[in-house]
N, C-alpha and C positions, 0 to 999 in steps of 0.2 A: 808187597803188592805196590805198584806205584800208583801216582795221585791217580792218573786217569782210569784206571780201572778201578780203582776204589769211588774216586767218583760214579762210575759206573756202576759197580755195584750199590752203589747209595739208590740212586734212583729207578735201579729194579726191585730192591726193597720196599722203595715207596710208590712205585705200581703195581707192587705186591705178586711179580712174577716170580717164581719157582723156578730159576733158571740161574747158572754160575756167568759172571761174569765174563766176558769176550776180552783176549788181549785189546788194548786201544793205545793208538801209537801216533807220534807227530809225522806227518810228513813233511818235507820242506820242497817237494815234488810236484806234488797236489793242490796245480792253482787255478782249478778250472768250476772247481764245488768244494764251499767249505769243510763235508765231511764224506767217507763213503763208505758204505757196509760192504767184503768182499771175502770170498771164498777160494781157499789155496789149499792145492796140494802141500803137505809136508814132503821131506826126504823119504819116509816110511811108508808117502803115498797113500795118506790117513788125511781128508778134509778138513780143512782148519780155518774157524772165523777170525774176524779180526776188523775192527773199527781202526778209520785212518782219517785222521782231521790235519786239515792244511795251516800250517805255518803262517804260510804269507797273507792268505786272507783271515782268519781267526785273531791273528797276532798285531792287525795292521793297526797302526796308533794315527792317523793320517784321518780316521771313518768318522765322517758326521753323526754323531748320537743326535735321539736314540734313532733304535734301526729296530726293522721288524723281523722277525725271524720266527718261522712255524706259527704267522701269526701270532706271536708275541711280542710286545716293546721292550724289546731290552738295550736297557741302559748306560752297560759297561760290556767290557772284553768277557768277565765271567757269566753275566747272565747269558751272552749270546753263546758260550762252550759250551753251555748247562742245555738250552734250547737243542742246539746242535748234534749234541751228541745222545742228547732224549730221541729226537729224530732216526738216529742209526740203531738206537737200542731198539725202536720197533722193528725193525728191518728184522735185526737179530732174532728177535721174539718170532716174529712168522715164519723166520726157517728152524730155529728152536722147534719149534711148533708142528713141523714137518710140512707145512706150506709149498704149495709146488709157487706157488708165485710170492717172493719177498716185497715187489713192487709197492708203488702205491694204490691198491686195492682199497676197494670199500671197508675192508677188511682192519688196513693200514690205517685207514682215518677213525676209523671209531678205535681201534688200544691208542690211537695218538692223541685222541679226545680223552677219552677216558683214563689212560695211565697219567695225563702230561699236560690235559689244558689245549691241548694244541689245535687253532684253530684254522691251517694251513698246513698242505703237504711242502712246501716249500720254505726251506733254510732261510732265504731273502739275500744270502751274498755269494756273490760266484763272481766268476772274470766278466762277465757281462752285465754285471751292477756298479760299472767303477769306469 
């Protein structure tokens, strides 16, 4: 299992959802929102999730700490991945869930309260915070 889905996994055990882990993957593509929950076709034409968190903004050593992220202060590179990618595991969860809207729903903000603390629908770093 690699770190980022075991870190995933960590923190669906400690929101206590009932749910396997989603591949979660770097992208070095992705510099428009530091992460994003997305639904793909496989070759067998079977649905398939899968969390993608950006390189360039996640990774950037340049970012004035701290930063706020899902309404959190975080302090280093790991608290804001941990923040981040708490954010997309709700995503997951709603359509786990059979959610016809994975959005940020009323829905989204209370399991983002309640699994994660979070007191914002909002990452706080994208190409337009910089």
């Amino acid at each position: 299992m690699s770190i980022l889905r075991q870190k995933s996994q960590e923190s669906i055990v400690r929101a206590g959802w009932d749910i396997p882990a989603p591949p979660v993957v770097w992208s070095p593509r992705l510099t428009r929102c530091a992460g994003l929950f997305v639904i793909e076709k496989n070759h067998r034409g079977n649905w398939r999730p899968e969390i993608r968190l950006s390189i360039p903004l996640i990774r950037r050593l340049d970012r004035p700490w701290p930063i706020e992220a899902c309404g959190c202060l975080c302090r280093d590179t790991e608290s804001l991945l941990t923040r981040i990618l708490e954010h997309e595991l709700v995503h997951y969860k709603l359509w786990s869930d059979g959610d016809s809207d994975w959005g940020h729903t009323q829905r989204f903000r209370q399991l983002a309260w309640e699994a994660f603390g979070h007191q914002s629908i909002h990452h706080g770093i994208g190409a337009t915070h910089f």
